[in-house]
C-alpha positions in Angstrom: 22.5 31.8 -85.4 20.3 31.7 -88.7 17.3 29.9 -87.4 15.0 27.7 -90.0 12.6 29.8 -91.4 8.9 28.9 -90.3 5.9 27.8 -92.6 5.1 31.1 -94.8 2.2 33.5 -93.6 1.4 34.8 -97.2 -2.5 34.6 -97.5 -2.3 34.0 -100.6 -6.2 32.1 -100.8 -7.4 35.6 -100.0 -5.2 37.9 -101.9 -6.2 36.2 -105.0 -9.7 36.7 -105.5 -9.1 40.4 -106.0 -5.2 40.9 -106.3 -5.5 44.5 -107.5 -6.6 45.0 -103.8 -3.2 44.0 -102.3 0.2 45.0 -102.2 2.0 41.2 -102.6 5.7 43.0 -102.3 4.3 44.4 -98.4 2.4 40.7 -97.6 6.5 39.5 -98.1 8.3 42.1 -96.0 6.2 41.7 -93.1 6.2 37.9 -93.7 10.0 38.1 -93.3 9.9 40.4 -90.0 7.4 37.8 -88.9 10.2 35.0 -89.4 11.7 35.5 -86.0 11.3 34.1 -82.8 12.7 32.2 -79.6 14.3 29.8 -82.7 15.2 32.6 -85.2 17.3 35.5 -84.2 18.9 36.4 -87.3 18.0 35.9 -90.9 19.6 34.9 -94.1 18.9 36.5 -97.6 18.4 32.4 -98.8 16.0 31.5 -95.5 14.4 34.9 -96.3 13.8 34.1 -100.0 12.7 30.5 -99.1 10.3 31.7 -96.6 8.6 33.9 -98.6 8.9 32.3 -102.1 10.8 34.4 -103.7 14.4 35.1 -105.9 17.4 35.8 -104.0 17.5 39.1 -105.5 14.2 39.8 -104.6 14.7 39.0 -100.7 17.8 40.8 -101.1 15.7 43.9 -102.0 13.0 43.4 -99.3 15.5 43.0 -97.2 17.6 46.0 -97.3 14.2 48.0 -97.6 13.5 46.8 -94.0 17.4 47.6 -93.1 16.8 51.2 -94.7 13.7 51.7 -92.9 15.7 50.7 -89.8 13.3 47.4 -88.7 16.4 45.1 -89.8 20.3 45.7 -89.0 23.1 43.6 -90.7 24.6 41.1 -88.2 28.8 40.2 -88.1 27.8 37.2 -90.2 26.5 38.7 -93.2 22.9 37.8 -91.5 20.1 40.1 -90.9 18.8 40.8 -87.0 16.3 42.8 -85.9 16.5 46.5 -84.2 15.1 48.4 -81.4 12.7 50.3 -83.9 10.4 46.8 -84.2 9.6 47.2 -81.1 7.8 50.3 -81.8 4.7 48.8 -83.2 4.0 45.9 -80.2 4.1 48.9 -78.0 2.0 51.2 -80.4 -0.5 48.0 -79.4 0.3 47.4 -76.5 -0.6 51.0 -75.0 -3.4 50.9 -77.3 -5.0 47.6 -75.8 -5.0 48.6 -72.0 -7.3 45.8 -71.8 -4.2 43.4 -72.0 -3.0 44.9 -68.9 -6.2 44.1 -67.3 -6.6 40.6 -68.8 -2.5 39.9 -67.5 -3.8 40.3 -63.9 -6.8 38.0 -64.2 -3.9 35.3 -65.5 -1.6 36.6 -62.8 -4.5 35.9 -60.3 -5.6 32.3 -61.8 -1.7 31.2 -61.7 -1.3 32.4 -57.7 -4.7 30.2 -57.3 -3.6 27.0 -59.0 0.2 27.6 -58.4 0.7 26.9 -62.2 1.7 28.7 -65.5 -1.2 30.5 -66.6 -1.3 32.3 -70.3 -3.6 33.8 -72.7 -3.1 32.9 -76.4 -4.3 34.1 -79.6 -3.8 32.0 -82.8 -1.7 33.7 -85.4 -1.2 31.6 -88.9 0.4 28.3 -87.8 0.9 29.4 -84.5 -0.6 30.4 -81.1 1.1 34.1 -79.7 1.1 34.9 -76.0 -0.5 38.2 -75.2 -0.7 37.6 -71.5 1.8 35.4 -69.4 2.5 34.4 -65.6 5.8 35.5 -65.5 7.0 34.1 -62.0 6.4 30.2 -63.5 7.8 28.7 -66.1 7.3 25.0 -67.7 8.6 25.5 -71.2 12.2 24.5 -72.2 12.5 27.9 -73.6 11.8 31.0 -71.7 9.0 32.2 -73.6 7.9 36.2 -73.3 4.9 38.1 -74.3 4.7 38.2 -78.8 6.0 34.6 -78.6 4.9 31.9 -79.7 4.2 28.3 -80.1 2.6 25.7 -83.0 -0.5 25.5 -82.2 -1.6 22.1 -83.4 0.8 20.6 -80.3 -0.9 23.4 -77.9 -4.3 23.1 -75.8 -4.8 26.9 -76.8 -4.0 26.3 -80.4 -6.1 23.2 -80.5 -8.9 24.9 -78.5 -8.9 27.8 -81.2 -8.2 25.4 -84.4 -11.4 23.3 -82.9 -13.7 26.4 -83.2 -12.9 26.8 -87.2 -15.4 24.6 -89.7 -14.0 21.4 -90.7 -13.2 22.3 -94.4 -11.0 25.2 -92.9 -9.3 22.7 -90.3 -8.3 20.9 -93.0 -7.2 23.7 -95.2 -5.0 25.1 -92.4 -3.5 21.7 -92.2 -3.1 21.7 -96.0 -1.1 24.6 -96.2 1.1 24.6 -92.8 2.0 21.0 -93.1 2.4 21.0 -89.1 5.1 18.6 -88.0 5.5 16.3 -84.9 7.5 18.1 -82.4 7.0 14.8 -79.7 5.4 11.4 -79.5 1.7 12.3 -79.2 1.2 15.5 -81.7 -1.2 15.2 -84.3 -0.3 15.7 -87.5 -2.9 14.4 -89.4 -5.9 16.3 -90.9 -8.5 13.6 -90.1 -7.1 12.8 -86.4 -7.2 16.6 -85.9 -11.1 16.7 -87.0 -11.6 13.8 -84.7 -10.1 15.8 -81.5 -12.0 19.2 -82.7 -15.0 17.3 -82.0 -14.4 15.9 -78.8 -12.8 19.5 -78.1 -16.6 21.3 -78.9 -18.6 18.9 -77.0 -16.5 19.1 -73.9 -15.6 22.5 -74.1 -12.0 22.3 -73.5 -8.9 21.3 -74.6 -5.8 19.6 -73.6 -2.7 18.5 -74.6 -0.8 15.8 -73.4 3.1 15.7 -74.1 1.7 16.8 -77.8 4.4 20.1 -77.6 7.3 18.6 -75.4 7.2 15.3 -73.8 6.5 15.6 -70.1 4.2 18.8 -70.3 0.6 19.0 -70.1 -1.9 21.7 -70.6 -5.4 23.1 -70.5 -7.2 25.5 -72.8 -10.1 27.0 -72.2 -12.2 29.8 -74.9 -11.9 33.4 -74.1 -15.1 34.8 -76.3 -15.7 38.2 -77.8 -18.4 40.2 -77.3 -19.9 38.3 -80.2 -19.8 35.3 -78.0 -17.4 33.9 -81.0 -14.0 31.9 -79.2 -11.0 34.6 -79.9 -8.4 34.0 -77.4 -7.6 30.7 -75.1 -6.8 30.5 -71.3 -4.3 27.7 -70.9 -3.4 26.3 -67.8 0.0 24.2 -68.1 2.2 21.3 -65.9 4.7 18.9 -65.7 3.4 15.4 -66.4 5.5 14.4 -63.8 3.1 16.1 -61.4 0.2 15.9 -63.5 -1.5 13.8 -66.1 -3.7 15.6 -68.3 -6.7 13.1 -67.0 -5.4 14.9 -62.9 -5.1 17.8 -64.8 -8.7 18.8 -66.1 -10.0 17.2 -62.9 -8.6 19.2 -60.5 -8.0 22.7 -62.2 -11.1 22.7 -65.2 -13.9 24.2 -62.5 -11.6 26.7 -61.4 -9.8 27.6 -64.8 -13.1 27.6 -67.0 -14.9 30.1 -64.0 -11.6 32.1 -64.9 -12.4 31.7 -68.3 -15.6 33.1 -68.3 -15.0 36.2 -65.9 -12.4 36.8 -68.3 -14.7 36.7 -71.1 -16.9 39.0 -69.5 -14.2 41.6 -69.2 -12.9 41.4 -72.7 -16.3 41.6 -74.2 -17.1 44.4 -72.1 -14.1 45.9 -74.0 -14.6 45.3 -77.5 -18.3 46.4 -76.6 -17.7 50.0 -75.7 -14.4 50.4 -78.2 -15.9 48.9 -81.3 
């Protein structure tokens, strides 16, 4: 199925102060690879074209670069899917960044102890990308795996890590993704969002309460650098049928922010002695 292409990832604000820097043809070929997900597994030469705003001809170009290089195959439907070879650069990172396997086991550990999903997020354009999961539980409609992702305005990590950004980028993020409302509590507003980064810095935390799907509930919690700057977000997520976000925080903030730290600790530690 041709899945509806997401907002475009072009930084286009920073390519144009000095354009002879960047190659704008690259920025769109990996903007297209970046197009699928858990909603996109195969990709049109139009969606393509309208995702990176650009001719048909020129997507079509792009496109069979990437099927040349062997990152895309052609699909039965005259659509355009993804090959085995992609997978060679998340695992390029992946055993680069042993610290992930580290940091997986500390979310393995949290989950056991509060006997809920557990996950550790990084945000990535309009969206937040797991880079550690608790594999055994599972509260999203779609079985979500490691390099997935979610919008981050409707998450507690997204929030959490939107919340840490100056309010003229907050509301130049929103300017340019346009975020939509996926159930009856997400913000979509610029000025609401402001509101709720505020409340987010002073307490230190952030939820979300039936803001991605209706009926789930979550917890985010910063994950800081060895900078002490807030690069990653611990989230803690439940049913709303077994817990409001108000239980929620109560009963598993202590325990998931002590997490949070430790974590912090280790992954500063890291980026410390590999910098």
């Amino acid at each position: 199925m041709t899945g509806t292409a997401r907002p475009s990832a072009l930084p286009e604000e920073i390519m144009q102060d000095n354009p002879k820097d960047y190659s704008l043809t690259l920025a769109k070929g990996m903007a297209i690879l970046e197009m699928f997900g858990p909603g996109v597994q195969s990709v049109s030469l139009q969606s393509a074209a309208t995702h990176v705003g650009t001719s048909r001809a020129s997507a079509r170009r792009l496109i069979l670069t990437l099927v040349a290089m062997g990152y895309l195959d052609r699909s039965g439907s005259g659509t355009y899917v993804l090959t085995a070879k992609s997978l060679g650069i998340s695992r390029a990172f992946l055993a680069g960044n042993s610290i992930l396997s580290i940091l997986a086991e500390k979310v393995r550990e949290l989950a056991a102890e509060l006997d809920c999903p557990c996950s550790i997020v990084s945000l990535s354009g309009s969206e937040v990308m797991f880079l550690c999961r608790d594999p055994s539980r599972r509260v999203y409609a779609s079985q979500l795996a490691l390099g997935d992702r979610l919008p981050a305005h409707a998450s507690a990590g997204g929030k959490l890590l939107l919340a840490m950004k100056p309010d003229d980028e907050i509301r130049k993020w929103f300017a340019r993704y346009n975020p939509q409302k996926l159930a009856a509590r997400t913000i979509t507003d610029a000025t609401a969002m402001l509101a709720e980064a505020a409340r987010i810095r002073a307490q230190g935390y952030a939820s979300s309460d039936c803001e991605l799907e209706e009926g789930l509930v979550s917890l985010g919690l910063p994950v800081r650098d060895h900078l002490g700057t807030p690069r990653l977000s611990l989230v803690v997520s439940q049913f709303a049928n077994h817990k409001t976000s108000t239980a929620l925080v109560a009963q598993y903030l202590d325990a998931t922010r002590a997490a949070a730290e430790q974590i912090s600790v280790t992954y500063a530690d890291y980026l410390r002695h590999n910098a």
